[in-house]
MIKOLDO-488375 format. One line per field, with one value per residue (C-alpha): x, y, z; residue number from 1; residue in one letter. Coordinates in nm, 3 decimals, m for minus. Example, Ala and Ser with C-alpha at 12.3 -4.5 7.8 and 13.67 -1.06 7.14 Angstrom:
residues 2
c1: (1.230 / 1.367)
c2: (m0.450 / m0.106)
c3: (0.780 / 0.714)
n: (1 / 2)
res: (A / S)
//
This chain:
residues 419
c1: (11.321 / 11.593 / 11.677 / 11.905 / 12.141 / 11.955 / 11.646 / 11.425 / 11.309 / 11.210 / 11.076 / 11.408 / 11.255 / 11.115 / 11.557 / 11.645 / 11.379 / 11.539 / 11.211 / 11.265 / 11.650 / 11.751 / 11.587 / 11.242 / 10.900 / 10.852 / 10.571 / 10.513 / 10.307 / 10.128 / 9.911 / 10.160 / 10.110 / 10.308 / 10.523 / 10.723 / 10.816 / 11.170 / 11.079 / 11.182 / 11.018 / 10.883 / 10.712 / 10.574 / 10.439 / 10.267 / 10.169 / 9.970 / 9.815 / 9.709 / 9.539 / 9.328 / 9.194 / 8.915 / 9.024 / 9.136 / 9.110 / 9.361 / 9.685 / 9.908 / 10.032 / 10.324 / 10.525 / 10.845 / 11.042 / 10.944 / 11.233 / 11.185 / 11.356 / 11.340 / 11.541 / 11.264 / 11.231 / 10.896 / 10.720 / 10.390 / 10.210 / 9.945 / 9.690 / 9.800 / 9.622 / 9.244 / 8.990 / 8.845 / 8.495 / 8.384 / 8.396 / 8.048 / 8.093 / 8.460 / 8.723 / 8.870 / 9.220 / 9.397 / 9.747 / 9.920 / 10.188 / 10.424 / 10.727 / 10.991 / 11.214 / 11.389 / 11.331 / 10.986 / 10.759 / 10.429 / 10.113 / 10.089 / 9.732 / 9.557 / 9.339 / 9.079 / 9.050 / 8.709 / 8.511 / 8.213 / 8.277 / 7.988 / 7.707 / 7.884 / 8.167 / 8.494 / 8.670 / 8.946 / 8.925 / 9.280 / 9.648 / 9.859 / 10.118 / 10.198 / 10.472 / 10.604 / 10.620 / 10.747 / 10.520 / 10.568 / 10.819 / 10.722 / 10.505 / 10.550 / 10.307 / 10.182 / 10.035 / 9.810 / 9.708 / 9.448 / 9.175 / 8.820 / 8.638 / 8.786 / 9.013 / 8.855 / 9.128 / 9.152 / 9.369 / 9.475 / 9.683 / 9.750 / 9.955 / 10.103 / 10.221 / 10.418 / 10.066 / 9.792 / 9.737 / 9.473 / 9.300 / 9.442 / 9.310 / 9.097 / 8.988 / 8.845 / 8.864 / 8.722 / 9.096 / 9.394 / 9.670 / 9.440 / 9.724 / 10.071 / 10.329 / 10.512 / 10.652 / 10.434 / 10.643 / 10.943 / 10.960 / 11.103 / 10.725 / 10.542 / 10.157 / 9.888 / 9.755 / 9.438 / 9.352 / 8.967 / 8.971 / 8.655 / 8.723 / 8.372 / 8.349 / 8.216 / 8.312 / 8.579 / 8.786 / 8.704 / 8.991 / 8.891 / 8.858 / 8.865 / 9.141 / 9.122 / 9.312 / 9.241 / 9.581 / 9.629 / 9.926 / 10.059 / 9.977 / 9.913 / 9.921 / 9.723 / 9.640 / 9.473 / 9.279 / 9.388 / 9.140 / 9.181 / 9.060 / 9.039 / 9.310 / 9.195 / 9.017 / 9.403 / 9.497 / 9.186 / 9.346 / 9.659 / 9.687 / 9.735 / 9.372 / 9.165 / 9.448 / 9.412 / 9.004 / 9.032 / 9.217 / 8.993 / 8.683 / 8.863 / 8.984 / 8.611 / 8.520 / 8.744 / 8.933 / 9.310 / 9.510 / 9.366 / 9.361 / 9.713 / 9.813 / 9.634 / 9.769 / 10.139 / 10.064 / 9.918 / 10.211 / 10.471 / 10.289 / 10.332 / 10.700 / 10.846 / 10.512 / 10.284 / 9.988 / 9.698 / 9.380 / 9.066 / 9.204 / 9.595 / 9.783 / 9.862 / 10.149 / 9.944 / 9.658 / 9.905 / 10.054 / 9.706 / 9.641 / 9.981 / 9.869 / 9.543 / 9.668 / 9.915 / 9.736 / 9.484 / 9.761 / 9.844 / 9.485 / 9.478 / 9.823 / 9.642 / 9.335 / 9.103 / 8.898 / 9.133 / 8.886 / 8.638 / 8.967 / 9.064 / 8.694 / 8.799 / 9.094 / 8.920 / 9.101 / 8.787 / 8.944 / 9.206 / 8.853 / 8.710 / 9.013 / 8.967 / 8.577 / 8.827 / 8.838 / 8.492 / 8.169 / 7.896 / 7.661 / 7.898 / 7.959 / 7.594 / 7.539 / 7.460 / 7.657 / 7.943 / 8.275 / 8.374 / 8.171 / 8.160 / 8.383 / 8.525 / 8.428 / 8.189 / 8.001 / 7.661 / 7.717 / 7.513 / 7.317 / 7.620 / 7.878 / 7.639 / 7.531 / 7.987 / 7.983 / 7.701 / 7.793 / 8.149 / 8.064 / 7.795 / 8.063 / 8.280 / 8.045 / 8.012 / 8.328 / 8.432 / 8.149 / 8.353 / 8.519 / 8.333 / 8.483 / 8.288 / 7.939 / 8.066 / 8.090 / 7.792 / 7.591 / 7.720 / 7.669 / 7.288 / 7.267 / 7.354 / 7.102 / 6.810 / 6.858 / 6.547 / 6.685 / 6.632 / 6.943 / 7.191 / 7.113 / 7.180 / 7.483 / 7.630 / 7.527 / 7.719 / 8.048 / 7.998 / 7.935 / 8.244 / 8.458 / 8.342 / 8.685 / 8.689 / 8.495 / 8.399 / 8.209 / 8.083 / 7.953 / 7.841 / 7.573 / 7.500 / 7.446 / 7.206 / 7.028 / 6.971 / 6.868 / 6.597 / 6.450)
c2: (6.367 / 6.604 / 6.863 / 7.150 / 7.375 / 7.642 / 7.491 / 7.400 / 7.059 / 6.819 / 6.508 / 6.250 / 6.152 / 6.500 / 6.638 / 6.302 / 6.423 / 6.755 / 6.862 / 7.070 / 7.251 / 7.401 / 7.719 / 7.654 / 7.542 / 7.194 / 6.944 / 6.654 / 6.354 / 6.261 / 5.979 / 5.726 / 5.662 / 5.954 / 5.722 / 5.619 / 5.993 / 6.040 / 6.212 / 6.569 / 6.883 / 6.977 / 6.646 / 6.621 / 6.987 / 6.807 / 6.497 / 6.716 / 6.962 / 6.633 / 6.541 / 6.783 / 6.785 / 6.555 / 6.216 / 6.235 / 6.589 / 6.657 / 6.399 / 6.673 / 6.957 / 7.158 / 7.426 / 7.696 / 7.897 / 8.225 / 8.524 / 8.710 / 9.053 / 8.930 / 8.562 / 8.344 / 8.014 / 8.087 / 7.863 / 7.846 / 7.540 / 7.516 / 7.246 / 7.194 / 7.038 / 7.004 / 7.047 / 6.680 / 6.719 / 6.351 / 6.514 / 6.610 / 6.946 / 6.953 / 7.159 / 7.468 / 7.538 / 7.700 / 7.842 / 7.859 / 8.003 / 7.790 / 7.906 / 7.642 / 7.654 / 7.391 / 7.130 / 7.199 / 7.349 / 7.508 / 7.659 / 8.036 / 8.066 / 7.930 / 8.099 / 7.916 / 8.062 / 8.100 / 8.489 / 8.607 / 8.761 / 8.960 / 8.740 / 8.441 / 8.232 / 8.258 / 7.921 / 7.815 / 7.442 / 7.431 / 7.613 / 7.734 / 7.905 / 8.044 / 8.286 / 8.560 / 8.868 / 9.184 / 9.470 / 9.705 / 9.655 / 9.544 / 9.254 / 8.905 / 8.949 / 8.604 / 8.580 / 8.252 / 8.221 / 7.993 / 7.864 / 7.754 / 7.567 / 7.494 / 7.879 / 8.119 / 8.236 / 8.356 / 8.557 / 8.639 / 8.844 / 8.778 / 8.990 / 8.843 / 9.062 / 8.801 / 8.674 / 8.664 / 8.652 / 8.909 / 8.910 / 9.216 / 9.168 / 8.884 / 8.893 / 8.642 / 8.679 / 8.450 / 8.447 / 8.309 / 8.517 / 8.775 / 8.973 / 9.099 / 9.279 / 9.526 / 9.885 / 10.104 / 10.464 / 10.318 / 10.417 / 10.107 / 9.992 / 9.729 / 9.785 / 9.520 / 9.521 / 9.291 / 9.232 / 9.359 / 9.282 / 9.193 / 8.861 / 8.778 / 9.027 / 8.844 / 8.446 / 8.338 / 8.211 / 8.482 / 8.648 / 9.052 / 9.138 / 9.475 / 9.607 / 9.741 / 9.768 / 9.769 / 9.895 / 9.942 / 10.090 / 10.067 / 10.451 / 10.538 / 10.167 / 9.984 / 9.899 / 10.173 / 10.166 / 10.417 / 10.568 / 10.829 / 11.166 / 11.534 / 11.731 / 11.820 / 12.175 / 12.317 / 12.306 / 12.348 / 12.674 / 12.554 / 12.599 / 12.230 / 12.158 / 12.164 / 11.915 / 11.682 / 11.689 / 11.694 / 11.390 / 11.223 / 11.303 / 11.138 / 10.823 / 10.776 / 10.828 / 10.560 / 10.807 / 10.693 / 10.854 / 11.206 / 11.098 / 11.072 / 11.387 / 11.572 / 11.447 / 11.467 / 11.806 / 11.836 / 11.656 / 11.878 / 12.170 / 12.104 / 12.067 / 11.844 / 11.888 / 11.597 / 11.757 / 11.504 / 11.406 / 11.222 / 10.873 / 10.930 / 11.240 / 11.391 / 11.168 / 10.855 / 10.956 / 11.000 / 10.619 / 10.503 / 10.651 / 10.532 / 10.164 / 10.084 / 10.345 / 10.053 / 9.818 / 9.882 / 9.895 / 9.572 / 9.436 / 9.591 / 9.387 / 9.087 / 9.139 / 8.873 / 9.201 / 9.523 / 9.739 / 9.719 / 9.752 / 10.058 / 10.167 / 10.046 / 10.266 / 10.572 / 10.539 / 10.591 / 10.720 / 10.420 / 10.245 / 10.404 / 10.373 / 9.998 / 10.086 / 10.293 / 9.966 / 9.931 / 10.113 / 10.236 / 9.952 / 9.693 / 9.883 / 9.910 / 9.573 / 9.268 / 9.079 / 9.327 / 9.179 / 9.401 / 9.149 / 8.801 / 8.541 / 8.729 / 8.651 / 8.957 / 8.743 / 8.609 / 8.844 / 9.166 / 9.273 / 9.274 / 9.415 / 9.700 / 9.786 / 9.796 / 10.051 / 10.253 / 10.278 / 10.325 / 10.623 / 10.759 / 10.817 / 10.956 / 11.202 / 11.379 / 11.477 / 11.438 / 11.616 / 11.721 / 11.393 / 11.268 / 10.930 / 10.880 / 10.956 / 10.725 / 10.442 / 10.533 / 10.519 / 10.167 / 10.042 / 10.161 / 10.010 / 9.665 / 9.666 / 9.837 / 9.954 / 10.168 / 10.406 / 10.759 / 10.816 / 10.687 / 10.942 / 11.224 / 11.105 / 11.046 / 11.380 / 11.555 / 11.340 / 11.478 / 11.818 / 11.781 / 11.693 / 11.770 / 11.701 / 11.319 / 11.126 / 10.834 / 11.063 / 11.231 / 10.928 / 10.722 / 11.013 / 11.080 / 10.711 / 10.719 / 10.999 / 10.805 / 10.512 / 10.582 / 10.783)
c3: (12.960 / 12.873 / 13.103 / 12.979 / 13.169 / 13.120 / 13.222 / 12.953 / 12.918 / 12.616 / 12.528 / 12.472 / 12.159 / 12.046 / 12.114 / 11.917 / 11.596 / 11.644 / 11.760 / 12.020 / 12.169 / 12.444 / 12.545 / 12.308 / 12.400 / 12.434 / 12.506 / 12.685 / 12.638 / 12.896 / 12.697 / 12.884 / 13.267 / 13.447 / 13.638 / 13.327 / 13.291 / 13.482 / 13.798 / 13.788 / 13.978 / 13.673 / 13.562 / 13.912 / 13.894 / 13.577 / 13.663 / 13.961 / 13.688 / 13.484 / 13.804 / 13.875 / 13.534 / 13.404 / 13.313 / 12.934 / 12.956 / 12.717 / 12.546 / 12.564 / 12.832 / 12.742 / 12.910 / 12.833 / 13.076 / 13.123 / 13.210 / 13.477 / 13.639 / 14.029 / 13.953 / 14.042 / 13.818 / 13.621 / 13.403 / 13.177 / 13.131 / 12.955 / 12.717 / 12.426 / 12.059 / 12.000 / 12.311 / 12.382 / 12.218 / 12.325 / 12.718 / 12.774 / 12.824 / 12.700 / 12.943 / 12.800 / 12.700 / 12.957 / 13.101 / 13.440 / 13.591 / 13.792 / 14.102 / 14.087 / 14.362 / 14.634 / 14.395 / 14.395 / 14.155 / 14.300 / 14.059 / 14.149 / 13.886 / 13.633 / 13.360 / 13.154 / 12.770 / 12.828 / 12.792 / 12.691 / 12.375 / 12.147 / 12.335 / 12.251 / 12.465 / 12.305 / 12.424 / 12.120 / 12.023 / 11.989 / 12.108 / 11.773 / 12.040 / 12.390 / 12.398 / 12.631 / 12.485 / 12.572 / 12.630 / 12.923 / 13.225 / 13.594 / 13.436 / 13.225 / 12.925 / 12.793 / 12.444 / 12.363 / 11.982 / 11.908 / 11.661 / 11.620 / 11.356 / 11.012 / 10.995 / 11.250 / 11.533 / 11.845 / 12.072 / 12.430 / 12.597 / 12.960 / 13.205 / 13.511 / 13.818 / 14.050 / 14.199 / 13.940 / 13.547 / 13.431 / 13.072 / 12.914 / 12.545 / 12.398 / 11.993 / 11.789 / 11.405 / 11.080 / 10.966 / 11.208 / 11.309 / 11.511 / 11.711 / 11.666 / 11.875 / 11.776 / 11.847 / 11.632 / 11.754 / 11.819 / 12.195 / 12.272 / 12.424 / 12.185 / 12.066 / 12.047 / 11.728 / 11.642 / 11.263 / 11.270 / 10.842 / 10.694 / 10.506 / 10.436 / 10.155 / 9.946 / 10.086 / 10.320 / 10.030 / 9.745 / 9.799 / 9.902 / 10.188 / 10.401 / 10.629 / 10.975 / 11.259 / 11.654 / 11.858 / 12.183 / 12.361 / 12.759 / 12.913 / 13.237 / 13.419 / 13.207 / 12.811 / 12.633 / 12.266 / 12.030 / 11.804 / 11.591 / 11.732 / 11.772 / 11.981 / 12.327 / 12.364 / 12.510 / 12.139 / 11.963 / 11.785 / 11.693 / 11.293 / 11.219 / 11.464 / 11.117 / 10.962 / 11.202 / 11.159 / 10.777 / 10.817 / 11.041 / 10.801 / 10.475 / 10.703 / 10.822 / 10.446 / 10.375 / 10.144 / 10.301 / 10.080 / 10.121 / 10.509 / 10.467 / 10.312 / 10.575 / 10.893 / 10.748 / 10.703 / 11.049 / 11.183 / 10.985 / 11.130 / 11.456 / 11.462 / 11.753 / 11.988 / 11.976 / 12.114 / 12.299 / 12.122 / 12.298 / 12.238 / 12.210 / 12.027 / 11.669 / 11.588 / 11.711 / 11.480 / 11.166 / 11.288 / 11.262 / 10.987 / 10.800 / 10.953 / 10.752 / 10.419 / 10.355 / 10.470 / 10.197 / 9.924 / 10.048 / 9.968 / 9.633 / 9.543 / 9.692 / 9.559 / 9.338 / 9.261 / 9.270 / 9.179 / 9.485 / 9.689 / 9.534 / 9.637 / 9.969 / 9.947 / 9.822 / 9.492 / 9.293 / 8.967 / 8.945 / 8.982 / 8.701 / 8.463 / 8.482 / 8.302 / 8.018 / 7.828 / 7.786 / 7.611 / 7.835 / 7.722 / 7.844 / 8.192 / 8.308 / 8.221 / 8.429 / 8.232 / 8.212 / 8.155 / 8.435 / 8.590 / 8.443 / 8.535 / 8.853 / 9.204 / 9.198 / 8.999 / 9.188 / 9.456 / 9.289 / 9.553 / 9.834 / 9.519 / 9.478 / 9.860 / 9.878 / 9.596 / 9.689 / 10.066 / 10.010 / 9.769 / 9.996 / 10.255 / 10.065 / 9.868 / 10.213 / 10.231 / 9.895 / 9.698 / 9.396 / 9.312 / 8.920 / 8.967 / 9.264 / 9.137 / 8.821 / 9.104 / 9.278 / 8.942 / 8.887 / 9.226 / 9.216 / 8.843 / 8.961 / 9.242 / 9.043 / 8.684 / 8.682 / 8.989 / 8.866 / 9.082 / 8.842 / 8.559 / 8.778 / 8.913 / 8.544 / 8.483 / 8.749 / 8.725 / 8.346 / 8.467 / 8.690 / 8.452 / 8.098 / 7.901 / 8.026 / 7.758 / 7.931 / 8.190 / 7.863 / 7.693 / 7.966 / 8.092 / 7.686 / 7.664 / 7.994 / 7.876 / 7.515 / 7.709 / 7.877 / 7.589)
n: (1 / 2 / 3 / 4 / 5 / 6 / 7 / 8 / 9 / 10 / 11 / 12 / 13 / 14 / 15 / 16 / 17 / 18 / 19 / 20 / 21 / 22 / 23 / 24 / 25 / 26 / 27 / 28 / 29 / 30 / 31 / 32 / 33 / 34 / 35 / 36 / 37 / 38 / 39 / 40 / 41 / 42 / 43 / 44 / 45 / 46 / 47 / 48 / 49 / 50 / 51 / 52 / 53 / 54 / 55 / 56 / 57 / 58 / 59 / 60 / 61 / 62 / 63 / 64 / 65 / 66 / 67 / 68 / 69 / 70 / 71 / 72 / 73 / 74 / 75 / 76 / 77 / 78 / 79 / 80 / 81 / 82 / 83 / 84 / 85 / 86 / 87 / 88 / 89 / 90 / 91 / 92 / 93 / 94 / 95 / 96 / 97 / 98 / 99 / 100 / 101 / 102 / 103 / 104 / 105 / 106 / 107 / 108 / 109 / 110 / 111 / 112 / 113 / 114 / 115 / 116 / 117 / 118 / 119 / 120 / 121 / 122 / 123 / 124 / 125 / 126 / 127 / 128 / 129 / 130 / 131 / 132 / 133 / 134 / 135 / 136 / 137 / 138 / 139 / 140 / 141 / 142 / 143 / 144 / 145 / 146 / 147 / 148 / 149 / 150 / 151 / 152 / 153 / 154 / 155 / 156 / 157 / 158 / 159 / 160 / 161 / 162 / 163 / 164 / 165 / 166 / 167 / 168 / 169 / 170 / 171 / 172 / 173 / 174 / 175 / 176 / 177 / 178 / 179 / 180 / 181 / 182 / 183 / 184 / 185 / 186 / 187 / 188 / 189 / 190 / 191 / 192 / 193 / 194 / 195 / 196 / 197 / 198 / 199 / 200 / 201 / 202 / 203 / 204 / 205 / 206 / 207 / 208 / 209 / 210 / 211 / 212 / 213 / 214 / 215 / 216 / 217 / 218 / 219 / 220 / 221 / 222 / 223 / 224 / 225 / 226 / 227 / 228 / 229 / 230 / 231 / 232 / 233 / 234 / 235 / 236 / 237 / 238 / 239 / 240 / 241 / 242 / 243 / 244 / 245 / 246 / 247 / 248 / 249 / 250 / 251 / 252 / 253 / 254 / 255 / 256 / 257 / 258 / 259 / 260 / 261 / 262 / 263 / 264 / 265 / 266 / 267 / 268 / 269 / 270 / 271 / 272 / 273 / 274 / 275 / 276 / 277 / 278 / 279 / 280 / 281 / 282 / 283 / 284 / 285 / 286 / 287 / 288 / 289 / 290 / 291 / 292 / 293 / 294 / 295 / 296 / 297 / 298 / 299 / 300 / 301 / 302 / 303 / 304 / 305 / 306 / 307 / 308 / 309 / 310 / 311 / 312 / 313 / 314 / 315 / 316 / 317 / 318 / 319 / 320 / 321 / 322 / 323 / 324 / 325 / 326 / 327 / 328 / 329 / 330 / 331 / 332 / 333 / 334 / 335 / 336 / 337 / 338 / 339 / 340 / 341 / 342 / 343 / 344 / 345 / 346 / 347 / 348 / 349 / 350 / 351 / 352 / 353 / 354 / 355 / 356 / 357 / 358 / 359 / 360 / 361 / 362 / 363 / 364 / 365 / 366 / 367 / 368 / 369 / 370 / 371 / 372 / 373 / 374 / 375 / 376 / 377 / 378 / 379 / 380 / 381 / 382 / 383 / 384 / 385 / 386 / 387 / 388 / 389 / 390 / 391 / 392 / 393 / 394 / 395 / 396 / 397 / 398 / 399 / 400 / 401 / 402 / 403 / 404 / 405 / 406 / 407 / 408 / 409 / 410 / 411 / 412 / 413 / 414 / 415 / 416 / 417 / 418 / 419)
res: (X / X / X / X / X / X / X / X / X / X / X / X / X / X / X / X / X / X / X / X / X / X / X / X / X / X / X / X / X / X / X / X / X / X / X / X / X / X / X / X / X / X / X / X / X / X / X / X / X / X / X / X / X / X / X / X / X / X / X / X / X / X / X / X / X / X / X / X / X / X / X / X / X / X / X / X / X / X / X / X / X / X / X / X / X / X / X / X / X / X / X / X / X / X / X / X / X / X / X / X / X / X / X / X / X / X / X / X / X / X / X / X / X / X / X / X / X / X / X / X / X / X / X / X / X / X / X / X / X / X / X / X / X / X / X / X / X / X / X / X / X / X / X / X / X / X / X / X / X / X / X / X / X / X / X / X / X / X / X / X / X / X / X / X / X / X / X / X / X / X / X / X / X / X / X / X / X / X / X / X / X / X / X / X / X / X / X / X / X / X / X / X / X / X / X / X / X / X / X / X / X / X / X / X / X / X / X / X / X / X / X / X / X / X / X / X / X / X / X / X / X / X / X / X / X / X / X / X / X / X / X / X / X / X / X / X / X / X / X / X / X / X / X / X / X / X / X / X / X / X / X / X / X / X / X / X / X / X / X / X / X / X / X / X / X / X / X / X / X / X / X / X / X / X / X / X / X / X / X / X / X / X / X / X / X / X / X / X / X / X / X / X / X / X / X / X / X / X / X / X / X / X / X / X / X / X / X / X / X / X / X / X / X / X / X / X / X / X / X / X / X / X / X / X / X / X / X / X / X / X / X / X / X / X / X / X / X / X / X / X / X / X / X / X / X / X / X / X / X / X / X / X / X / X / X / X / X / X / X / X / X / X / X / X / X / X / X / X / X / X / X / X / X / X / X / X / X / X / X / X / X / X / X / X / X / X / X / X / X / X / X / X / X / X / X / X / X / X / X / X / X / X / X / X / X / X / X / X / X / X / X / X / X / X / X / X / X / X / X)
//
C-alpha cells in the first residue's frame, strides 16, 4: 500500500500503472488474504468491513477521503464492480462512512443501495462512481452512480450529518448517467438534476428520444422538487401573473419555444422581484423552462428522426417544411419516403399515437397553428387512413392559411381522394 501525505491511499501496483495519485479514489483488492496487505488503520478498518460481509461477497472494496469543515479524518468505503450473482440472494452495493482517528479507524454507518422504487427494488448490479459533491453547507453530500442490466443506470444521493447517512434522492433511468450537479441560478448552491428522457421512443438504440428534466434545489432544511407553477395568490394581480400561466400552458403543450417567449417576458416584467410560485418562484420557472427548451434543440441536432423531435419541440412548421419536398400522394402514404428507410419505419402505430398526442396538446392551446392540424392529419393517416378526421383537419390548416400551397393541395388532394 501507498499511503500519501495527504492521506489518500493506493494500491502499490495500481500508483506504479499510474492508476491512481495522491488525493483520488482508489481501490483495493481484497481477492488476496488480508494479512498480506501492509497493516495500516485503514486496511484494518477494511479487512473488518470484509468481515462482516458474506464470504466472497464482493473482490473489490474501495474508499476516498472525504473533506470535512470540523477536521475530523472522514472516509467512504464502499463495494465496488459487479454484485456477486452466484450468492444466493446476492448482497447489495453499499457505502459507509468511516472516523479515523488515534490510529484507529471506526464505521460511523452504512447504507445498502437498496429502495423500493415504482413497485420494484432498485438495487444497482454494479458501482460506475462514488464522489462527494458539494450541495448545501453543514452536511457531506455523497453521490453513488450506478448501473443495471446491459445500459440502464441508477443514482443516489446520500447526505451525511456527522452521525448518519440519509437517502436524499434515488432515480433509476434506461440510459446511464441519471444525475448531475450543478448550480442552475448561480447562487453559489448546486441543483440535483435527474435525466427523466424517454429513450424508448421508438427502441433503446433508434436514436430519438424525449427530454425531461427532474431538479431539485436545497430550501428551507431539506431538498425540494421544482416544478413549474403559478405565483402564489399575494401576486396573483401582478401584470406579468398571466405571463407566467401562458408560459406554463405552452410548456405543458410541449410548445417550448412559445413557453419561452412568455416567461422572459414575465421575467422582464417583473424587474428585480422574483415573486414565489407553488413549487419555487418566477425566475425558477423561466430556469426550468430554459432547461428542457435546449434540451430539446439538443435532441433535434442529435436526432435519427428530426422531424418527430421538432414535434417534440413544438416546432410544427419546421416539421411540415420537411413534407415541402414531396406531393400529397407521397405524404399520406404508408410507404412515404418521409417514411421508408428511417427508424420510423415498422413503428406506425407508436409514430402516429406521438403525432397525434403531441398535436392534441398543443391544439388546446395552440388552436390557430395550420402546421399543427397538417401533423395531426398525418399522424391519424398512418394509424387509420379512413378517419374522417383527417379531411377536416386539412381543411382548416388550408383555411388557416390559404396562400401556403402545400396546405392548399394536400386538403384539394384529400377532398379528390375520397371522391
Amino acid at each position: 500500500m501507498c499511503l500519501f501525505a495527504d492521506g489518500s491511499l493506493c494500491d502499490e501496483w495500481a500508483f506504479f500503472r499510474n492508476e491512481c495519485r495522491p488525493g483520488e479514489q482508489y481501490e483495493l483488492s481484497l481477492t488476496d488474504p488480508i494479512t498480506e496487505i501492509a497493516a495500516t488503520p485503514l486496511s484494518n478498518a477494511l479487512g473488518a468491513l470484509q468481515a462482516s460481509l458474506p464470504a466472497n461477497a464482493f473482490a473489490r472494496l474501495a474508499a476516498q477521503p472525504l473533506a470535512t469543515d470540523d477536521g475530523r479524518q472522514l472516509w467512504v468505503f464502499y463495494s465496488a464492480g459487479m454484485r456477486p450473482f452466484d450468492l444466493d440472494p446476492p448482497p447489495s452495493h453499499f457505502i459507509a462512512v468511516y472516523a479515523c482517528a488515534d490510529d484507529e479507524c471506526q464505521e460511523l454507518d452504512r447504507q445498502e443501495l437498496r429502495q423500493n422504487f415504482d413497485v420494484v427494488d432498485l438495487e444497482p448490479d454494479f458501482i460506475d462512481s462514488v464522489q462527494q459533491v458539494q450541495i448545501a453547507p453543514g452536511r457531506i453530500w455523497i453521490q453513488v452512480e450506478g448501473g443495471m442490466g446491459a445500459h440502464s443506470g441508477t443514482y443516489h444521493l446520500f447526505s451525511f450529518d456527522g452521525r448518519a447517512l440519509r437517502l436524499e434522492v434515488v432515480a433509476f433511468s434506461s440510459s446511464p448517467g441519471v444525475g448531475r450537479i450543478e448550480d442552475l441560478n448561480g447562487d453559489g448552491l448546486n441543483e440535483v438534476v435527474l435525466d427523466r428522457s424517454e429513450r424508448y421512443v421508438f427502441c433503446y438504440a433508434c436514436g430519438v428520444y424525449y427530454p425531461a428534466y427532474e431538479v431539485y434545489t436545497w430550501q428551507d432544511q431539506a431538498l425540494i422538487r421544482l416544478e413549474l407553477g403559478d405565483l402564489t395568490i399575494a401576486d396573483q394581480t401582478v401584470s406579468f401573473a398571466e405571463l407566467n400561466r401562458q408560459a406554463i400552458a405552452f410548456a405543458q403543450a410541449d410548445l417550448w419555444p412559445e413557453a419561452l417567449t412568455a416567461i422572459d417576458a414575465a421575467v422582464a416584467q417583473a424587474g428585480s422581484a422574483d415573486p414565489p410560485a407553488t413549487a419555487g418562484s418566477l425566475r425558477w420557472n423561466q430556469r426550468l423552462i430554459q432547461l428542457t427548451h435546449d434540451a430539446h434543440l439538443a435532441a433535434i441536432e442529435q436526432s435519427a428522426y428530426p422531424l418527430l423531435n421538432e414535434v417534440f419541440f413544438g416546432a410544427y412548421e419546421r416539421a411540415v417544411d420537411r413534407m415541402r419536398a414531396y406531393p400529397p400522394e407521397a405524404i399520406f402514404n404508408a410507404e412515404s419516403p418521409l417514411i421508408a428507410g428511417t427508424v420510423a419505419q415498422g413503428w406506425l402505430p407508436e409514430f402516429s399515437s406521438y403525432l397525434t398526442g403531441s398535436a392534441d396538446r398543443a391544439l388546446a392551446v395552440a388552436p390557430d397553428r395550420a402546421a399543427i392540424y397538417v401533423i395531426r392529419a398525418w399522424g391519424r393517416f398512418l394509424l387509420d387512413p379512413a378517419d374522417p378526421g383527417i379531411g377536416v383537419d386539412l381543411s382548416r390548416a388550408a383555411q388557416l392559411q390559404p396562400d401556403d400551397t402545400l396546405l392548399i393541395a394536400l386538403a384539394s388532394w384529400w377532398e379528390r381522394r375520397d371522391k
